[in-house]
N, C-alpha and C positions, 0 to 999 in steps of 0.2 A: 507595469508592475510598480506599484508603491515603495517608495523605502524605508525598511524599519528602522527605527529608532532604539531598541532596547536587545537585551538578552540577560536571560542567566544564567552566570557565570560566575566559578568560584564563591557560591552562596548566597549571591546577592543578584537584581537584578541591574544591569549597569548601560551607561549608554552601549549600545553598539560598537566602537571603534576601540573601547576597551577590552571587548572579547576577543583577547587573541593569543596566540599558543606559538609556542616554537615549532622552528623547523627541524629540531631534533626530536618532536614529541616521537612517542612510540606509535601512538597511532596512525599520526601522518606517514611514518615509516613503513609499517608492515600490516596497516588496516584492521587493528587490534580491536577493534569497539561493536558496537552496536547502538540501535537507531530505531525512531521510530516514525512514520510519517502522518498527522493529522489533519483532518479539513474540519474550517467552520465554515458557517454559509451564514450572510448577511439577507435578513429577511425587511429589507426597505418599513413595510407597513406596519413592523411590531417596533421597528428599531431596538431590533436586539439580534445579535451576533449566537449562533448557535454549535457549540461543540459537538459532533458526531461522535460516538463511543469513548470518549476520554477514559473514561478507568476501563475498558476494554484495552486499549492501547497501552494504559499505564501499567495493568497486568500483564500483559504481552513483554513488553519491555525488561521488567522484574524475570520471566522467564529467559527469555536470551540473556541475561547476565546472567543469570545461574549455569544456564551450558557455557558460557564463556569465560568461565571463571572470576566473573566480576562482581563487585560487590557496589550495589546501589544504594546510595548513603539516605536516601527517600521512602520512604511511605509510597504506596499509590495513592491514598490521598493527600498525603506533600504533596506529590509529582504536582495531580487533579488540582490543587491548590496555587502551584506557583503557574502553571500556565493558564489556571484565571486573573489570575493577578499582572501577570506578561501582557496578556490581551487589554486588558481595563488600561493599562500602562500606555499601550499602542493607539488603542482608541480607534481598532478598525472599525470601516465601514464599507464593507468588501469581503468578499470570500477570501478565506485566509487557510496557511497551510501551515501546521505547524511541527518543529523537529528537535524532541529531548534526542541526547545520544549522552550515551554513557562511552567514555575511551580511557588508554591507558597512558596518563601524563605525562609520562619520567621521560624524559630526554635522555632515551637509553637504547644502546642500539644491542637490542635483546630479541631475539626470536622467541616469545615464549609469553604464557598468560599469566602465571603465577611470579611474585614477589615483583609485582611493578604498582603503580597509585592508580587508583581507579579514582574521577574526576566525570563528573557530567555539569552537562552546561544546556539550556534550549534557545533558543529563538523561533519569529514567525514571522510570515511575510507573507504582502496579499499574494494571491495564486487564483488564475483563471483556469479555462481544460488545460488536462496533460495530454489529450488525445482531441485537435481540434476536429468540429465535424460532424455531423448525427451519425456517421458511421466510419468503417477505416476497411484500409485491405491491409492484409496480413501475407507473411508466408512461413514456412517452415524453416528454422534456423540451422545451417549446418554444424551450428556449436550445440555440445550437449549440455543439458541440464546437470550441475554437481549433484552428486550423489551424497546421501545425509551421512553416509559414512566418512567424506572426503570435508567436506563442510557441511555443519547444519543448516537444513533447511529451515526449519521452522524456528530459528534464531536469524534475528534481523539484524546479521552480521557484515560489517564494513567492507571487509576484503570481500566477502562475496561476489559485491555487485559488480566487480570487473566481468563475470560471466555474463552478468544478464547486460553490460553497456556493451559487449562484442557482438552479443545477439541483438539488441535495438540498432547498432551502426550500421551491421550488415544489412538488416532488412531496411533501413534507410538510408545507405547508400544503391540498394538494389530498387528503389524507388515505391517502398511498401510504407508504410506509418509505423509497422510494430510485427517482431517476430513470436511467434510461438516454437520452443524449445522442447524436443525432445528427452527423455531420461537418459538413463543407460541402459536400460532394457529396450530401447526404440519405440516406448509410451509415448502419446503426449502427456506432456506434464503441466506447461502452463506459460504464461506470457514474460516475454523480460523483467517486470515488475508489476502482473496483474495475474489472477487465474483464469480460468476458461472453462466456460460453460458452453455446451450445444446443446441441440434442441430436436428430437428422433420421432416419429411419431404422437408429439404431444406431452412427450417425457421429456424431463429436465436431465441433464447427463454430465456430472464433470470427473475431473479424474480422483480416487482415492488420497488421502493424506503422504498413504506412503510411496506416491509415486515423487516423493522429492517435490513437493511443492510447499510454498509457506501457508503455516495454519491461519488464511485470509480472514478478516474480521469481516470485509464487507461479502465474502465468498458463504460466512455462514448468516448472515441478514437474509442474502440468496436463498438462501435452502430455506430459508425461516419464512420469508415472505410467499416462495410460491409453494411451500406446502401449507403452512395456515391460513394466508389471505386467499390467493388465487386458486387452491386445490389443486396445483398440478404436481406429480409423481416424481419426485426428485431421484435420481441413482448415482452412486458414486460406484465406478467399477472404469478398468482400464479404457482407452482409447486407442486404437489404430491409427496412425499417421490419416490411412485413405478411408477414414470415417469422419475426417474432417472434411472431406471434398463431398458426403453425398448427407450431411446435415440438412435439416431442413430450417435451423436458426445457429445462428451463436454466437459470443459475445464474450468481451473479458469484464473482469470486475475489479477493484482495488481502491483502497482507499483514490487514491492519485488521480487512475484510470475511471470512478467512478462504475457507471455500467455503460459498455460503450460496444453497438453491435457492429460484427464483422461482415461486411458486404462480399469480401472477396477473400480466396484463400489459395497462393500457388496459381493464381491465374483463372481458379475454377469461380464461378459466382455462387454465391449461400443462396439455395433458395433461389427468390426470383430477385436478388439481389437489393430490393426493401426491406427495411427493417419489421422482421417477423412477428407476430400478434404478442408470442408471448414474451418475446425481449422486450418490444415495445410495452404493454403495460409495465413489467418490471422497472425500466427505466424512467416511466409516468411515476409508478409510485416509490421508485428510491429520492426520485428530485421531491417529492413534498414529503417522504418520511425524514431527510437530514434536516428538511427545514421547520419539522416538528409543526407540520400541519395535519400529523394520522394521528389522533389523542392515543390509541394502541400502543404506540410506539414513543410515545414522548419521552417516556425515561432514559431514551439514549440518543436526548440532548439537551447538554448544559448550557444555561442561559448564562452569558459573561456581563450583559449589564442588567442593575438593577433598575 
């Protein structure tokens, strides 16, 4: 992994070692902020570095500050503006992953969202898979999914992820790559930091919005691509724990996670344990749609050099 050199922070973009915060921030405290995570992808033969959905993300972003009572001092096109300009600064040449997070700066030992400084800063850094491997085994997590009344789900909130890093340790200490997480109602809901998609007869099947999962960017590309390209019948409606075990594909999705099919679940094998015809195309055509080789889809990605 490469080392960045830059970030922006406190308004400018600065070397790296200048970006740094207390240990009384409120953030660091009590996980006050929100975040976002993006990929580009280094396309060698154009030389040029490609953003996947930047103002998707940068709007995403603007919405969890809004349920988190935070106030984001940017534009989406600021946002879309400074992390071209962070990139060009870096000068990758490499898949790269990148992270604004808006947090609450006051060195205040405050339990609360309101009457504290709202403060965002980004950086980026190369980033190869988050999920090595053409495929992973999974299993079902004994931690449950927070409930969008307890925390929002569909806000890309800091303290959250302590749920979803209990449910990745367990299932990787119990010798699996990545767990899938339950709701509160005993749904599947979705993976520690990716959604989840299976595959039933030829239909595409993942769980509804409001089972507590986050509104995935790369979860609705999914829907997009296999019902306009590929023609297959996409459904969102609940899942059963043991509807995972007699899929006939399935796979998570996320920016991070990409599209990454699941070989094994609880011990049971998906299918016949190869990656399934219609994850496999989907995952052919997500690796040349980030890399803005479908003309269809080019407009969601930003070329950082000129």
């Amino acid at each position: 992994m490469p080392a960045n050199r830059f970030a922006f922070f406190n308004g400018a973009i600065v070397p790296i070692e200048e970006a740094q915060i207390s240990v009384m921030t409120n953030t660091f405290n009590y996980g006050t902020g929100c975040f976002e995570g993006i990929r580009g992808y280094w396309v060698p033969e154009q030389e040029q570095l490609y953003v996947f959905q930047l103002r998707a993300h940068m709007e995403r972003l603007h919405r969890s500050s809004r349920i988190l009572y935070m106030k984001l001092a940017y534009s989406v096109d600021e946002l879309c503006d400074i992390a071209v300009e962070l990139l060009r600064r870096e000068g990758f040449r490499e898949d790269v992953y990148i992270r604004p997070l808006v947090y609450k700066s006051d060195p205040a030992i405050a339990v609360q969202m309101n009457g504290l400084t709202d403060a965002f800063t980004m950086f980026a850094l190369g980033f190869g898979q988050y999920m090595a491997g053409d495929s992973v085994r999974a299993c079902v997590s004994s931690w449950r999914r927070i409930d969008d009344n307890i925390i929002p789900s569909r806000a890309k909130a800091c303290g959250a992820y302590i749920n979803s890093a209990l449910a990745k340790t367990e299932a990787l200490l119990n010798g699996y790559d990545e767990a899938i997480v339950l709701g509160s109602d005993g749904q599947v809901s979705e993976a520690s930091a990716a959604n989840l998609f299976i595959v039933r007869d030829g239909k595409l099947i993942t769980p509804p919005l409001y089972s507590d999962v986050l509104e995935g960017i790369t979860r609705q590309v999914v829907v997009e691509l296999a019902r306009e390209h590929l023609g297959v019948p996409v459904i969102e409606r609940a899942i059963d724990r043991t509807e995972l075990y007699v899929a006939d594909e399935a796979f998570f999705c996320g920016t991070g996670a990409e599209l990454k099919p699941i070989a094994e679940i609880d011990h049971r094998t998906v299918g016949d344990g190869n990656v399934g015809p219609i994850s496999g195309l989907l995952v052919r055509l997500y690796a040349d749609l980030v890399r803005a080789r479908l003309t269809a889809y080019r407009r969601w990605c930003t070329p950082i050099y000129a």
